[in-house]
Gaussian input, Z-matrix of N, CA and C with variables (Angstrom, degrees):
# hf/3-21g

backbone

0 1
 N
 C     1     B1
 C     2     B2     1     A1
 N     3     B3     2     A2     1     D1
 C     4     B4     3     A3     2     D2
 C     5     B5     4     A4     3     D3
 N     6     B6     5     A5     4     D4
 C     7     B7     6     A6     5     D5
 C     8     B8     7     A7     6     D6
 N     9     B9     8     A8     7     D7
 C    10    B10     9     A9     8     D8
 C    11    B11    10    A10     9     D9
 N    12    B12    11    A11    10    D10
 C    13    B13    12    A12    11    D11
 C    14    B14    13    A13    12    D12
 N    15    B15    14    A14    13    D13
 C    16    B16    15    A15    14    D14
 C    17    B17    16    A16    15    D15
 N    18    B18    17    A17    16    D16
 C    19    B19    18    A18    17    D17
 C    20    B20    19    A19    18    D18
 N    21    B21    20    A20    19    D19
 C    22    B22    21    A21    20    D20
 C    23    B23    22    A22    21    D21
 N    24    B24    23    A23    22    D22
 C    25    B25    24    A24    23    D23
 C    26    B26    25    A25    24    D24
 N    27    B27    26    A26    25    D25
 C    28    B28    27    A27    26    D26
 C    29    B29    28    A28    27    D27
 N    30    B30    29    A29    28    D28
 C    31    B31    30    A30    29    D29
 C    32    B32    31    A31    30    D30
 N    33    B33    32    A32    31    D31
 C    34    B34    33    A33    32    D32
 C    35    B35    34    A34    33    D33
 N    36    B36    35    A35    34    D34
 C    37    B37    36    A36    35    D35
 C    38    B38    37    A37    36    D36
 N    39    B39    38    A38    37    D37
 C    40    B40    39    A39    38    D38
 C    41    B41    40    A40    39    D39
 N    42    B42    41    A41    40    D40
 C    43    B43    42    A42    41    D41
 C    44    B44    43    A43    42    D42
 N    45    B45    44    A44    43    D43
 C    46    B46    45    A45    44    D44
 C    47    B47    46    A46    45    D45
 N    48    B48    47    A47    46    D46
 C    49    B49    48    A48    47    D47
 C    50    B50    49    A49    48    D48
 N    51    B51    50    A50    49    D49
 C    52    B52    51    A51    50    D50
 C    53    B53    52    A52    51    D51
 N    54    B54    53    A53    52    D52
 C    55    B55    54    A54    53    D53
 C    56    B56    55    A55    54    D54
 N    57    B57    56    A56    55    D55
 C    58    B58    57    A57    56    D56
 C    59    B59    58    A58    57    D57
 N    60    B60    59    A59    58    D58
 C    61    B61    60    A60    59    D59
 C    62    B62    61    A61    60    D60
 N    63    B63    62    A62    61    D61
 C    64    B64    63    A63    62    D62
 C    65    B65    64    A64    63    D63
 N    66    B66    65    A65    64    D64
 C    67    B67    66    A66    65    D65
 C    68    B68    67    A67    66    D66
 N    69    B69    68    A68    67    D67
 C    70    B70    69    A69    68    D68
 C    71    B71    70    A70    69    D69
 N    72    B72    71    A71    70    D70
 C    73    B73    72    A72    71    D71
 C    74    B74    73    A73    72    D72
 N    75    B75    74    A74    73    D73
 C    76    B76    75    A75    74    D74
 C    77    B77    76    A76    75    D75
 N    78    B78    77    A77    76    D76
 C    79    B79    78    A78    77    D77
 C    80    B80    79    A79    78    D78
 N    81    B81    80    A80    79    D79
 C    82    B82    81    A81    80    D80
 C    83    B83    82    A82    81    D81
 N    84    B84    83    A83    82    D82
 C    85    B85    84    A84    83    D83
 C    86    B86    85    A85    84    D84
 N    87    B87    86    A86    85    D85
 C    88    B88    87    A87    86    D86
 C    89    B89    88    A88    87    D87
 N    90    B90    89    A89    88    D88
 C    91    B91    90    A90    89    D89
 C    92    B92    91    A91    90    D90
 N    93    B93    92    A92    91    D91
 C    94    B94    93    A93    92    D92
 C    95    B95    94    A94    93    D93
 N    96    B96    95    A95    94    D94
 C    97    B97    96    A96    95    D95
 C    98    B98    97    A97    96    D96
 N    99    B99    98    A98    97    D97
 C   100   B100    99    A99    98    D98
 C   101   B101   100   A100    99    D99
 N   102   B102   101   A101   100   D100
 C   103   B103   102   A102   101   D101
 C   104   B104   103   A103   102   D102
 N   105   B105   104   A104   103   D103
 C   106   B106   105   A105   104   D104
 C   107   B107   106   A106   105   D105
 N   108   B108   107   A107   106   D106
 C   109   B109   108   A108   107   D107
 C   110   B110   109   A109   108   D108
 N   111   B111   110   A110   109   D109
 C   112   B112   111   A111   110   D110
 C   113   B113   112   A112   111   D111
 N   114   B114   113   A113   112   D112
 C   115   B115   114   A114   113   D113
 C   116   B116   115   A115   114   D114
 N   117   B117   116   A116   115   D115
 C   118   B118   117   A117   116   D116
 C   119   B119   118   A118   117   D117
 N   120   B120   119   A119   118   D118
 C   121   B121   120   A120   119   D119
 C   122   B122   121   A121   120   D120
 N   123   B123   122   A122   121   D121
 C   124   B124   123   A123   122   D122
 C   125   B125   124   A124   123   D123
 N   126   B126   125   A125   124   D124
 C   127   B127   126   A126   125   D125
 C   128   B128   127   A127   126   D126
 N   129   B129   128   A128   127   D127
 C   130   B130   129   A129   128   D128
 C   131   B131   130   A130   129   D129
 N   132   B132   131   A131   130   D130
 C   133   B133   132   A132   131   D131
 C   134   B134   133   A133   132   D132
 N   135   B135   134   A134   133   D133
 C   136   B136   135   A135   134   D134
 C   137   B137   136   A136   135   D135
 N   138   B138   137   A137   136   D136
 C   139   B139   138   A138   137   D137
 C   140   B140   139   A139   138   D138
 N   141   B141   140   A140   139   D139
 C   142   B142   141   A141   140   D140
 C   143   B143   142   A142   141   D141
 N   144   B144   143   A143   142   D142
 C   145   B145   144   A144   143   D143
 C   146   B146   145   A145   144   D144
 N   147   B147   146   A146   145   D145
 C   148   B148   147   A147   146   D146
 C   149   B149   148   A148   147   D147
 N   150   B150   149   A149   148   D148
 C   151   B151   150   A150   149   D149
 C   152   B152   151   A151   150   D150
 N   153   B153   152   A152   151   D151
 C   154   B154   153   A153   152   D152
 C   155   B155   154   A154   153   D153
 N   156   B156   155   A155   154   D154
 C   157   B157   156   A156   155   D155
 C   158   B158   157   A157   156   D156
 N   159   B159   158   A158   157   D157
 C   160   B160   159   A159   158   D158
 C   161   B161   160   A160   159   D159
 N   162   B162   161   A161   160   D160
 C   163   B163   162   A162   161   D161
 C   164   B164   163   A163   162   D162
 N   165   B165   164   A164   163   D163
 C   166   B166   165   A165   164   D164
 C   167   B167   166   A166   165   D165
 N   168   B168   167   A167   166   D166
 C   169   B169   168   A168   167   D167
 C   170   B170   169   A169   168   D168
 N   171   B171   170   A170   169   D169
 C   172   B172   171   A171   170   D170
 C   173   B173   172   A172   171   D171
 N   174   B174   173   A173   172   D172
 C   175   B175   174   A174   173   D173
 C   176   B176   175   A175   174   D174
 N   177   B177   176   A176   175   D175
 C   178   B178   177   A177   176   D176
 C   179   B179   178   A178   177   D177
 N   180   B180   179   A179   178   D178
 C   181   B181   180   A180   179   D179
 C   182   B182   181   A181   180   D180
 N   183   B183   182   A182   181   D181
 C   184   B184   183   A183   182   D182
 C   185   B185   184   A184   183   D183
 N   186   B186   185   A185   184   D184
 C   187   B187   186   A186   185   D185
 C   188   B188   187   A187   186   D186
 N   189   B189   188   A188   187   D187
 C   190   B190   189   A189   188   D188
 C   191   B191   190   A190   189   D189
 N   192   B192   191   A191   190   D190
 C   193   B193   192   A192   191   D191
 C   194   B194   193   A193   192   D192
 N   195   B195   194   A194   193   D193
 C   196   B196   195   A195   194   D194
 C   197   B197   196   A196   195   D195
 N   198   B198   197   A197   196   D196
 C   199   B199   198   A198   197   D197
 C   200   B200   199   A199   198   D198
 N   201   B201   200   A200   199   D199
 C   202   B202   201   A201   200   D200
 C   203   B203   202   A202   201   D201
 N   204   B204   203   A203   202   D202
 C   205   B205   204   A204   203   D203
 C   206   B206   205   A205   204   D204
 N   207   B207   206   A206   205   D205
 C   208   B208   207   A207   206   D206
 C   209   B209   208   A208   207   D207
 N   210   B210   209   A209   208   D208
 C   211   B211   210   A210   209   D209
 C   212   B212   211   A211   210   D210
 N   213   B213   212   A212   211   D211
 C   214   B214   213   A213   212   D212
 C   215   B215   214   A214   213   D213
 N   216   B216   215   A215   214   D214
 C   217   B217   216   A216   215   D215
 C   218   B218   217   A217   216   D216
 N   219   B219   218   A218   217   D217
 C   220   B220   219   A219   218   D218
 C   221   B221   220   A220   219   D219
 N   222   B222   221   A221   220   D220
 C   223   B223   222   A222   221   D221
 C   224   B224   223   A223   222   D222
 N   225   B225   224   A224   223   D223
 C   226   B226   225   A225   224   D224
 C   227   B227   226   A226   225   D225
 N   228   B228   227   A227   226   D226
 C   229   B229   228   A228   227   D227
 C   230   B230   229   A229   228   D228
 N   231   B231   230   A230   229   D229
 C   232   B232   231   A231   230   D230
 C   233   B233   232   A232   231   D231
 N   234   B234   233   A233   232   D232
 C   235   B235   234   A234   233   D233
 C   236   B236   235   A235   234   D234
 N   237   B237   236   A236   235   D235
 C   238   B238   237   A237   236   D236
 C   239   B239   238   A238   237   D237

   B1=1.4450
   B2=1.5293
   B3=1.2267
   B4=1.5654
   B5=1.0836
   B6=1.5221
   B7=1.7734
   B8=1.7452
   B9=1.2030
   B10=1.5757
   B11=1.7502
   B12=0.8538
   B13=1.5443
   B14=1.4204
   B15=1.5638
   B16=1.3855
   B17=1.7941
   B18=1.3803
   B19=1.1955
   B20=2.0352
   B21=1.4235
   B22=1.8356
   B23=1.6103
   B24=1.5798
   B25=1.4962
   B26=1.6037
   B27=1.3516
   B28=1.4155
   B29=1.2551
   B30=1.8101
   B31=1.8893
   B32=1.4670
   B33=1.3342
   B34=1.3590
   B35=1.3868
   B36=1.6993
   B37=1.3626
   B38=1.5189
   B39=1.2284
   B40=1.4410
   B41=1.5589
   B42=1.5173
   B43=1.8140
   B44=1.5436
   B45=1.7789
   B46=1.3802
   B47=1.5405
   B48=1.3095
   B49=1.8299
   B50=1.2659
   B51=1.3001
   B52=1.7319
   B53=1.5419
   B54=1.5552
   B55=1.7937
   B56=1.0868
   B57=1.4678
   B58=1.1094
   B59=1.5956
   B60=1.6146
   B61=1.1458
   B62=1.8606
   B63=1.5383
   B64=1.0968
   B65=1.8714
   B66=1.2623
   B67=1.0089
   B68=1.9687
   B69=1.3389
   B70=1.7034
   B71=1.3988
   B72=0.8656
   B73=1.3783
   B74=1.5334
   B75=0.9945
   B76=1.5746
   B77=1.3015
   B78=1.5040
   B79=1.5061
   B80=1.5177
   B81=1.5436
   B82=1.9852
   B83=1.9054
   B84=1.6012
   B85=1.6161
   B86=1.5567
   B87=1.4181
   B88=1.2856
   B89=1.2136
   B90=1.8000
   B91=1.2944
   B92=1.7863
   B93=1.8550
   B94=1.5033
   B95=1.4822
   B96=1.2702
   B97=1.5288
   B98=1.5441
   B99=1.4117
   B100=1.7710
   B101=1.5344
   B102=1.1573
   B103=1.3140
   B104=1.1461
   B105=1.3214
   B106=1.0238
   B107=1.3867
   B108=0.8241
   B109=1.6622
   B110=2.2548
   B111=0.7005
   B112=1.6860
   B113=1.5023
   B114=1.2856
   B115=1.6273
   B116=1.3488
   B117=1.7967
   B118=1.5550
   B119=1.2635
   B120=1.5963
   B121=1.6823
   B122=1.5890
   B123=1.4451
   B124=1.7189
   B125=1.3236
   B126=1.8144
   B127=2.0169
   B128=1.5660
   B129=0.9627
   B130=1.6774
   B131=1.5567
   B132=1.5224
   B133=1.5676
   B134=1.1411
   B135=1.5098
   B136=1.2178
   B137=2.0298
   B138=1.3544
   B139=1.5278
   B140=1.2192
   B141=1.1410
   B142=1.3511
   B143=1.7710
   B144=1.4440
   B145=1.4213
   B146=1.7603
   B147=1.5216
   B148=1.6658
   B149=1.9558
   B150=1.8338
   B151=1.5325
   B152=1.7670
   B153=1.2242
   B154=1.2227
   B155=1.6899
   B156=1.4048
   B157=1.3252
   B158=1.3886
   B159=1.2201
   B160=1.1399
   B161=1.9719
   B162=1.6457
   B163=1.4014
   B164=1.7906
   B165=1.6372
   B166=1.4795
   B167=1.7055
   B168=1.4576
   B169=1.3440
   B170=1.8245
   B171=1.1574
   B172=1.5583
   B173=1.5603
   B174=1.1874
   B175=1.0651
   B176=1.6563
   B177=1.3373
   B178=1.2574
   B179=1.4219
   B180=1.2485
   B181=1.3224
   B182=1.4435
   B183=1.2479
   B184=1.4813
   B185=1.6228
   B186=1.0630
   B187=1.4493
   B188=1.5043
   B189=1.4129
   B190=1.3195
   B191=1.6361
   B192=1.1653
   B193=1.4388
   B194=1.5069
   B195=0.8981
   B196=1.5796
   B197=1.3202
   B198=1.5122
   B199=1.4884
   B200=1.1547
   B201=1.3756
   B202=1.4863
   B203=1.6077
   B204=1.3765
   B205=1.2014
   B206=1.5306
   B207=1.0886
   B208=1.5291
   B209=1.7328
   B210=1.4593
   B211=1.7140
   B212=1.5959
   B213=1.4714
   B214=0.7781
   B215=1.7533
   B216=1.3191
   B217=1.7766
   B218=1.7757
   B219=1.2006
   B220=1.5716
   B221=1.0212
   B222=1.5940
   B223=1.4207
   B224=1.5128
   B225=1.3589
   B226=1.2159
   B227=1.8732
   B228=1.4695
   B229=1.3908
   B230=1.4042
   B231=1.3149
   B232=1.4067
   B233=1.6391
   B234=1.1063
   B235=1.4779
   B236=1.3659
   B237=0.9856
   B238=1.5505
   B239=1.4594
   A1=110.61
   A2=120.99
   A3=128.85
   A4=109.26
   A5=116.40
   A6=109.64
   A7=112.44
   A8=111.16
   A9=118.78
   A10=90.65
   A11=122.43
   A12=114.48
   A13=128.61
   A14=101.20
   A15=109.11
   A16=96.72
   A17=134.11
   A18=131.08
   A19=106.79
   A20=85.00
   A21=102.26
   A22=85.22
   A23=125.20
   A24=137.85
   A25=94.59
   A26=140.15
   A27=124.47
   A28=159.60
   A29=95.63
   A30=93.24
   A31=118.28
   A32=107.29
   A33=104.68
   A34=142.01
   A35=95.12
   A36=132.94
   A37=116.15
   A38=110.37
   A39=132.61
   A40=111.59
   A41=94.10
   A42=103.97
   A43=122.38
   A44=93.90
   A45=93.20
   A46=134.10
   A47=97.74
   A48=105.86
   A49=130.12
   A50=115.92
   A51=118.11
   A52=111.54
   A53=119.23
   A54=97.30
   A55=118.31
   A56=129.75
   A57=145.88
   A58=92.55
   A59=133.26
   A60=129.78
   A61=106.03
   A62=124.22
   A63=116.84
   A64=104.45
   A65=107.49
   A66=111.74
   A67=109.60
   A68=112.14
   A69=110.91
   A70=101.93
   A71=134.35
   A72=141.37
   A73=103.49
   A74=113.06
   A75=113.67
   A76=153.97
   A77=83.82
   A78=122.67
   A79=105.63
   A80=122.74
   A81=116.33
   A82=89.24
   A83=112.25
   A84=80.97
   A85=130.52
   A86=101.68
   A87=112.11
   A88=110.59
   A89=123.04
   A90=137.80
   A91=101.01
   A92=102.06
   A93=85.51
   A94=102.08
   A95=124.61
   A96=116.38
   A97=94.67
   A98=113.60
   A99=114.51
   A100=74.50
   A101=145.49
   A102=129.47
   A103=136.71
   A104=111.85
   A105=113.92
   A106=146.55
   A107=93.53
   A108=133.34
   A109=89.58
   A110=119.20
   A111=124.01
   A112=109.49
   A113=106.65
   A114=113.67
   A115=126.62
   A116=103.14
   A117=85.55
   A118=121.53
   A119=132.08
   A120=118.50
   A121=88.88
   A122=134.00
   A123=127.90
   A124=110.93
   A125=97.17
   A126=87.51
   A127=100.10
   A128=107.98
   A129=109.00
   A130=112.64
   A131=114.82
   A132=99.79
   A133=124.95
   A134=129.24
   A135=147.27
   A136=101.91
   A137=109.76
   A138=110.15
   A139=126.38
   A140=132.68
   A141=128.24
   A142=98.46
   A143=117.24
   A144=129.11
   A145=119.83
   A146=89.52
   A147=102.11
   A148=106.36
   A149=103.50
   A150=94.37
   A151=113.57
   A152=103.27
   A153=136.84
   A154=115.08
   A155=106.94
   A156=107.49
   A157=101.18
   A158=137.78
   A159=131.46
   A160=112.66
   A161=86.17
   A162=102.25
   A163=116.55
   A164=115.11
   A165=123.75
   A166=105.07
   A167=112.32
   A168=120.86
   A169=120.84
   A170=106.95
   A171=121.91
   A172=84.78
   A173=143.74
   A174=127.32
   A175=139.00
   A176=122.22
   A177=107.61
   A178=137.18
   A179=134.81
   A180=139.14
   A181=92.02
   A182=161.74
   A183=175.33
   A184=99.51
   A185=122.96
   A186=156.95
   A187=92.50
   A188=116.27
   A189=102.19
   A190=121.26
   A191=121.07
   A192=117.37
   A193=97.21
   A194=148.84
   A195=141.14
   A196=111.61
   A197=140.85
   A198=111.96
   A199=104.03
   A200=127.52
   A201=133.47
   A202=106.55
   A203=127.14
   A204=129.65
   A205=104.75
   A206=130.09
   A207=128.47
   A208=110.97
   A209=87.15
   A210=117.40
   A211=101.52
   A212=154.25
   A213=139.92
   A214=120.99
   A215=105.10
   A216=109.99
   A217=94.73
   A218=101.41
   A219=107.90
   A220=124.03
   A221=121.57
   A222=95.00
   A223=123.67
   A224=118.44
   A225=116.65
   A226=84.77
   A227=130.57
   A228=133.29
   A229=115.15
   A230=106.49
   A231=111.67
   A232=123.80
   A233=116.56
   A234=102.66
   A235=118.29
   A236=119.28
   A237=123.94
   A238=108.63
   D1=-35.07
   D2=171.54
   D3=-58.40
   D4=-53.08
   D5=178.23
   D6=-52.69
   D7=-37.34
   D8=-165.67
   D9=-69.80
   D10=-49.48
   D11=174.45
   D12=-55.49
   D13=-38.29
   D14=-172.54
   D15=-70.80
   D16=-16.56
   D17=-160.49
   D18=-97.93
   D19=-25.76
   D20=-169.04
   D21=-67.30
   D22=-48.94
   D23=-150.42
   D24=-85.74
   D25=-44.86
   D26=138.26
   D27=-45.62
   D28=-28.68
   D29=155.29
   D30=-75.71
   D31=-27.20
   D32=178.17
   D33=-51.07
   D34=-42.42
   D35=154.23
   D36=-39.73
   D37=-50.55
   D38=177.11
   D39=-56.56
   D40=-48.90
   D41=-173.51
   D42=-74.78
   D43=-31.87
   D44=161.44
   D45=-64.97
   D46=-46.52
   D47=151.37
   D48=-37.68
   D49=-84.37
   D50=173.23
   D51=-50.60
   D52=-27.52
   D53=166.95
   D54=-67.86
   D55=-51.77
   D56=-164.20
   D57=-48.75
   D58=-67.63
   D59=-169.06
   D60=-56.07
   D61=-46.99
   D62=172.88
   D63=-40.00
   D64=-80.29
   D65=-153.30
   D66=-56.46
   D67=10.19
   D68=153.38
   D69=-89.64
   D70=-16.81
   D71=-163.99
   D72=-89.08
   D73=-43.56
   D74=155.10
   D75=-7.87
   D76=-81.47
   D77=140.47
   D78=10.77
   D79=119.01
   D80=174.71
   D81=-80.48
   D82=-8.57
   D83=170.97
   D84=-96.80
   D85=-7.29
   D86=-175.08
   D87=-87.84
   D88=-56.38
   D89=173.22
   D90=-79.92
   D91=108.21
   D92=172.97
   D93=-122.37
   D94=-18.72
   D95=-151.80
   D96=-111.11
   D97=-179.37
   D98=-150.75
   D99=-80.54
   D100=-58.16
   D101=-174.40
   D102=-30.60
   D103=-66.24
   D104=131.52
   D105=15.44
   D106=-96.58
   D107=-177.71
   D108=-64.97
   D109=-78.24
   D110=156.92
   D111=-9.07
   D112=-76.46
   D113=168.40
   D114=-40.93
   D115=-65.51
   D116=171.57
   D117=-65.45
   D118=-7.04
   D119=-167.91
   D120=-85.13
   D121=-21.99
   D122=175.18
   D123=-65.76
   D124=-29.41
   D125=-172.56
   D126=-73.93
   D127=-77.91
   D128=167.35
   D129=-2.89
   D130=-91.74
   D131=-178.71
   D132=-34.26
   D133=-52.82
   D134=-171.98
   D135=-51.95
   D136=-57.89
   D137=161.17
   D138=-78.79
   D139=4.82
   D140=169.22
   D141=-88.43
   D142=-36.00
   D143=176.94
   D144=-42.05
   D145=-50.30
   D146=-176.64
   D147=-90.72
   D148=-32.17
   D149=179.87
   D150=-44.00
   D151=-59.79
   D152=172.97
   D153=6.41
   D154=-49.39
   D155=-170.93
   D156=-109.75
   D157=-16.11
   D158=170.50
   D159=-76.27
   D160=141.53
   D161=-175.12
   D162=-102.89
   D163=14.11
   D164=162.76
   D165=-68.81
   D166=111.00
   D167=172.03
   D168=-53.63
   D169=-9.66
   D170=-179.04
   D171=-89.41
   D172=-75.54
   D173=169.42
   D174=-22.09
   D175=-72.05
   D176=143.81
   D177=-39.65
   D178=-45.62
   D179=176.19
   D180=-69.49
   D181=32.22
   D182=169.06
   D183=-119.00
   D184=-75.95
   D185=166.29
   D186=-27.89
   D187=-87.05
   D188=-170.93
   D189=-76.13
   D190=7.78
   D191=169.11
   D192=-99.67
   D193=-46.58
   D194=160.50
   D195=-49.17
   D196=2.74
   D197=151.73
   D198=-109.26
   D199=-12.82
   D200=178.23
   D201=-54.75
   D202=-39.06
   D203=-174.99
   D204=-80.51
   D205=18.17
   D206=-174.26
   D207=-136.73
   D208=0.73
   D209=171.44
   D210=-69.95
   D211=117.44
   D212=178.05
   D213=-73.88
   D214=149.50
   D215=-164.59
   D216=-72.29
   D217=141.43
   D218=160.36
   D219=-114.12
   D220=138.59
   D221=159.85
   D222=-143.22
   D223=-177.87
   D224=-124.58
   D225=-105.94
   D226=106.47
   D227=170.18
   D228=-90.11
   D229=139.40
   D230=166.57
   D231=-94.39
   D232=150.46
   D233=160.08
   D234=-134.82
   D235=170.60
   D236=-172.90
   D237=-117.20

């Protein structure tokens, strides 16, 4: 049962890593073109897939700032 922990406490490790790099990837300066932009919405699912079952709150707070960026920008027009 210790090993099974020691492995939960290493993917996690993992997840915090590979989000962190998604979420530069993010970035409207890095990701600009629909391709782009395509790619990161695959990385995302793909990590939201595995965040999912893990219960490290750095993980989720990863999780939910990586779909937030796939939230489209609004903005706010005036008219006269």
């Amino acid at each position: 049962m210790e090993d099974l922990a020691k492995i939960d406490r290493v993917l996690d490790e993992l997840l915090v890593s590979v989000g962190g790099l998604v979420l530069r990837l993010a970035s409207p300066q890095v990701s600009r073109t629909i391709e782009e932009r395509q790619a990161l919405a695959r990385s995302v699912k793909q990590f939201s897939a595995c965040a999912r079952r893990s219960t490290d709150p750095r993980v989720q707070q990863i999780n939910d700032d990586l779909v937030e960026t796939l939230r489209p920008r609004l903005r706010l027009v005036a008219s006269r």
